[in-house]
N, C-alpha and C positions, 0 to 999 in steps of 0.2 A: 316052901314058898311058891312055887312052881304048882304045886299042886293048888292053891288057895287062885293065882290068877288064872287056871283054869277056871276054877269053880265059879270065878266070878263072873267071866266073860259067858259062861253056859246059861250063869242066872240073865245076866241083862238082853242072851240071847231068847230066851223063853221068854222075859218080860213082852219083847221087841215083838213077839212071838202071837203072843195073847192079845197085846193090842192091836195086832192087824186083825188076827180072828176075830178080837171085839168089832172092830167097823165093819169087818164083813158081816156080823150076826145082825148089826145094826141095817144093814143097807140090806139084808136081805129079810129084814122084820117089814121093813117100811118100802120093801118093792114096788107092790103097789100104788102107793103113794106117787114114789120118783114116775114108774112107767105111764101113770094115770097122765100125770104132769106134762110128760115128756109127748105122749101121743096126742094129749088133747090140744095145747099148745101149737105141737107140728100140725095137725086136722084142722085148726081153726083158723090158721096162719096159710095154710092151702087156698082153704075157701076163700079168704079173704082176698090171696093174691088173685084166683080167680075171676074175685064178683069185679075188683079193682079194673078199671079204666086202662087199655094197654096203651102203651106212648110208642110211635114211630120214630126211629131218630134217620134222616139224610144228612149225608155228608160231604161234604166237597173241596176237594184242595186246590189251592192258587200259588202261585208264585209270581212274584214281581219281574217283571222284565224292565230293561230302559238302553236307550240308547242317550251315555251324556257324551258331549266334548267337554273340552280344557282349553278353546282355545283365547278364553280370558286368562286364565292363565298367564302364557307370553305377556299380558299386558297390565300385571301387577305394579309396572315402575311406572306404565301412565296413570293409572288409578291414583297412585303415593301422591304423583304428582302435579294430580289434579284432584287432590283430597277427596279422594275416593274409596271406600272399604266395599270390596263386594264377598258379600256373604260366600261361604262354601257348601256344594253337597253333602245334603245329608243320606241316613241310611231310608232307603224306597220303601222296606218292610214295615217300619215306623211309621212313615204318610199310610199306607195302606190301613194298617190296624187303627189308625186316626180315624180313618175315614171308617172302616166296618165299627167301630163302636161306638161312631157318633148317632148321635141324636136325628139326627137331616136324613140319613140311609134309613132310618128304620121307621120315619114318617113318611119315607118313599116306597117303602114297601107295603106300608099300611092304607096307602092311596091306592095303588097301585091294585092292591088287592082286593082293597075295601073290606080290610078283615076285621072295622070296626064291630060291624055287627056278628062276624063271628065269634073275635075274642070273647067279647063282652055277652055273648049271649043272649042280644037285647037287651039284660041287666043294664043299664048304664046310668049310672048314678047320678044325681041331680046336683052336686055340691063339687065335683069333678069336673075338667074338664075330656069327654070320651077319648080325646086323641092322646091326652098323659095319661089315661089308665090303658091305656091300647100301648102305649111305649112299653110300658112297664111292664106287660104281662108276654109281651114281645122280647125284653131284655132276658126275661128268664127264660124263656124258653130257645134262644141262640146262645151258641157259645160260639168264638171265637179264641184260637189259639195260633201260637208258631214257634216252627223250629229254628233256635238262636243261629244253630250254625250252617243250617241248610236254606233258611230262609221262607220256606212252604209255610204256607198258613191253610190251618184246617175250619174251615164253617160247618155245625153240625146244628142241625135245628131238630128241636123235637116236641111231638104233637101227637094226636090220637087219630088223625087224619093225616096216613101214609103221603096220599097225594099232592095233599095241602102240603107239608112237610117238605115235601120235592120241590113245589112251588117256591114256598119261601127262600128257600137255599140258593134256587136259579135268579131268582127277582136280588137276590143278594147282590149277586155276580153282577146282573147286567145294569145294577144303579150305580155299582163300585164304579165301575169301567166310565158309565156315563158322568158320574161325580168327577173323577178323575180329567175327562176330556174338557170337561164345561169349565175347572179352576184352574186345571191345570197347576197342580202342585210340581213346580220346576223351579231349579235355582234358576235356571236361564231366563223363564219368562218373571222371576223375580228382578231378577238383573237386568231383564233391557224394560222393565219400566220403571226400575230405579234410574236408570243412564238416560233413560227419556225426559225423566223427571230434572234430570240435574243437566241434562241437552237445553232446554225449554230457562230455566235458570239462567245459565250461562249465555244464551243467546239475549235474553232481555236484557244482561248487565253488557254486555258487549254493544248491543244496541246503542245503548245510554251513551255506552264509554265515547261510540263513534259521534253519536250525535253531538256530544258532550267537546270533542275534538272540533267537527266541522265547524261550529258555532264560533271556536275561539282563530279557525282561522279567516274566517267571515272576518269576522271582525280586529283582528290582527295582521293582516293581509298575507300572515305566512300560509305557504303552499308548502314548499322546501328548504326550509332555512339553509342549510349548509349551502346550496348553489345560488338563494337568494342573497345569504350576505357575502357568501366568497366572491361572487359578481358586484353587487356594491363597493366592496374591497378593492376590488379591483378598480373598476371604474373611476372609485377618489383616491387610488393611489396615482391613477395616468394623470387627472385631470391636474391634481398636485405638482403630478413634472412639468407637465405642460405650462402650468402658472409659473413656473420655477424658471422656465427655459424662456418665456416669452418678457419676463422681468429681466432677466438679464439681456435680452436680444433690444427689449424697450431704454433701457440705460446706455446701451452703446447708440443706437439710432438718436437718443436724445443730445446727444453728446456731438454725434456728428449734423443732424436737423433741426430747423426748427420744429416748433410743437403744432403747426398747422399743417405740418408736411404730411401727406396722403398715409403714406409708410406706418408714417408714426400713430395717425389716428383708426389706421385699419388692427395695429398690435393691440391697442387701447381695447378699442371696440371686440378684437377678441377674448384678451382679459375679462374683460366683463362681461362677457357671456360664460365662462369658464368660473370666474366667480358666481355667476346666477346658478349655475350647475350645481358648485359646492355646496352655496348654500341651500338650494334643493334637498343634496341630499344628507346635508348633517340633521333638517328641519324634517322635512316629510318623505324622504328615501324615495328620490323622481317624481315629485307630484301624488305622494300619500300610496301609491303603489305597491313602495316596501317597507317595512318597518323601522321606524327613526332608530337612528343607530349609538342613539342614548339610552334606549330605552329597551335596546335588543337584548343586551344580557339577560333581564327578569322574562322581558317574553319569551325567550329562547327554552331558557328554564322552564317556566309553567309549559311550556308547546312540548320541551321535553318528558315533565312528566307525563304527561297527557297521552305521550305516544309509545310510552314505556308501559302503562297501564293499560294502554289498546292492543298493544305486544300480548302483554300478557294473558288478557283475556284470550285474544286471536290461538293463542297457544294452547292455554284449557281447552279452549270451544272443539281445537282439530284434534285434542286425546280424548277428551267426551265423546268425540263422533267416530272415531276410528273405536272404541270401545261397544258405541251402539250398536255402529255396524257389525261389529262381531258378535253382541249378543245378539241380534237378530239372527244372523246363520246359529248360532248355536240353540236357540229357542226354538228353530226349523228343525233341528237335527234333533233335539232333546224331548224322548216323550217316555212318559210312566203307562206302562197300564200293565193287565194284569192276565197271567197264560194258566188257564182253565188246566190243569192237571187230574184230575177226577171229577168229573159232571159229577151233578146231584144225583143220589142213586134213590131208585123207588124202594125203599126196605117194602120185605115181603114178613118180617117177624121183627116182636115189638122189640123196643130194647129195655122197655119200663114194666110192668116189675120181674126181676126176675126169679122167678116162681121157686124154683131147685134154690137158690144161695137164701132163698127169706126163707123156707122152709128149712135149710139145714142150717143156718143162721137162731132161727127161733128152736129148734129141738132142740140144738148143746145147749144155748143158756137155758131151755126149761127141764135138761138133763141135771144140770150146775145144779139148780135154785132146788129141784127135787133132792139132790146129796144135801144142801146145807140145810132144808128142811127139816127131813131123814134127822139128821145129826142134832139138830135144835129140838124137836121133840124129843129125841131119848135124852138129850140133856134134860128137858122138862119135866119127862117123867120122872129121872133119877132125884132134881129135885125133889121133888113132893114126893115121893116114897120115901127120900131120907127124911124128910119132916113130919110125915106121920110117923115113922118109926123114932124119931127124937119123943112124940106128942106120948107115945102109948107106953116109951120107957121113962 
């Protein structure tokens, strides 16, 4: 038995054996073929990278720099409290890459350079508008990237014109920066002309509220109520004793005088000026002065609201402006812009095409395609020899 799985393993190793000599007899029948392939392919793919246009790439790296405060912060409970939400910093990396891949920087650079008639060649098509096929041909040729956790962003522009190429990189840079200073992408200058906005608000209603106020004491004669009626109070609680005191002083005098007696008609006569007082001020509080004191409850009230709502505003208006005020230092303090880590460099060799990877690139696969060849034709052949050999048996 032993003897038999030797014998077997010897055959399937001889099989194993012939079929690699067969691929080799194959690949070395159709050499020609595969090397023709192989050489002519790499030679053609040479010349071509050669006659090919070579592209310059510059590059240049930025990082974000900024200086923010916090010192709205501290001042989240006046916000709340004067229904206020102020937005939080965001990441600077993000503004910037905003700003390198908009639309607005790469029409800046296009001005700037006037590389309409470069791009375009003169070409410039009649049913376009030049400065959206100048974008466009602009997009492709910048890249813009960044590292997530270092924060560096790399600009690499590439062109056939080294120089140009350096140009554009730098003109990059120096519209960022100026994009940067002219909007000024900041929470803080977001924040104080949001606070401005809601400064300007609350002062009109405040306005309102006082004007709103004075009118009703115009016309209500309250100034201070509390020491207007607690002095009224006063005044017709004395003038009441005194009525009180001079009725009993007039009962005894009458008792002991006649009613013509001096005495008695000078008590009289003050009575009744003491009564004219009263009735002054239960009617018009001293001559319309103070507020009839029928009628003080409701105006008390309304003058209360009124002064409760001028409270209030007065209290918004001094956290709105102590917030202003803050955003303003902090909008002093707070600026983005952006620290030149690698100037644009003048490449002195292309980076497009590169000549060695498309030539060894194009020989293996035209090595590949020569073995599968190779191999498809001696299939071919073996066809058709078995089928004449079927035709002639």
């Amino acid at each position: 038995m032993e003897s038999r799985e030797k014998l077997n393993s010897q055959e399937c190793y001889q099989e194993d054996e012939i079929d690699l000599y067969e691929l080799w007899l194959v690949l070395k029948k159709r050499k020609k073929l595969i090397l023709g392939l192989f050489l002519g392919v790499s030679i053609l793919t040479a010349i071509i990278s050669f006659i090919m246009t070579p592209i310059y790439r510059s590059e240049a790296t930025v990082i974000p720099v900024s200086s923010k405060s916090t010192g709205l912060g501290s001042l989240a409970g006046l916000a709340a409290m004067a229904g206020v939400s102020i937005p939080s910093a965001g990441d600077d990396s993000s503004k910037i890459l905003a700003v390198l891949n908009s639309r607005e920087i790469k029409e800046r650079v296009i001005k700037k350079l006037n590389l309409i008639p470069i791009l375009l060649e003169d070409d410039i098509p009649k049913k376009r508008d030049p400065m959206n096929v100048a974008v466009d041909i602009l997009k492709g040729m910048v890249n813009i990237s960044d590292d997530k956790k270092t924060g560096v962003i790399n600009i690499s522009v590439d062109y056939k014109d080294p120089k140009l190429a350096q140009k554009i990189a730098q003109t990059y840079i120096d519209e960022l920066q100026k994009i940067m200073n002219e909007k000024k992408l900041t929470v803080a200058k977001f924040n104080r002309a949001f606070l401005e906005e809601q400064l300007n608000e609350q002062e009109k209603k405040l306005e309102e509220l006082q004007k709103r106020l004075a009118e009703f004491q115009k016309k209500t004669k309250i100034i201070a109520p509390e020491s207007q009626i607690s002095g009224v109070v006063e005044l017709y609680s004395n003038l009441i004793s005194q009525k009180m005191s001079l009725l009993v002083k007039l009962k005894s005098m009458e008792a002991a005088f006649a009613p013509d007696n001096p005495q008695v008609k000078a008590i009289k006569e003050q009575l009744a000026a003491i009564d004219n007082q009263i009735k002054q001020i239960e009617e018009k509080s001293n001559i319309g002065a103070l507020p009839s004191l029928s009628q003080a409850p409701e105006k008390l009230t309304e003058y209360g609201d009124l002064m409760r709502e001028v409270k209030v505003a007065q209290e918004i208006y001094k956290n709105l402006l102590t917030m202003y005020e803050q955003a303003k230092l902090d909008e002093a303090k707070e600026n983005i812009y952006v620290e030149v880590i690698d100037k644009p460099n003048l490449p002195d060799l292309p980076a497009k095409p590169k000549k060695k990877l498309m030539v060894a690139v194009a020989g293996i696969s035209a090595l590949f395609l020569g073995i599968f060849l190779a191999f498809f034709l001696e299939w071919l052949n073996n066809v058709k020899r078995r089928n004449r050999e079927n035709i002639a048996s």
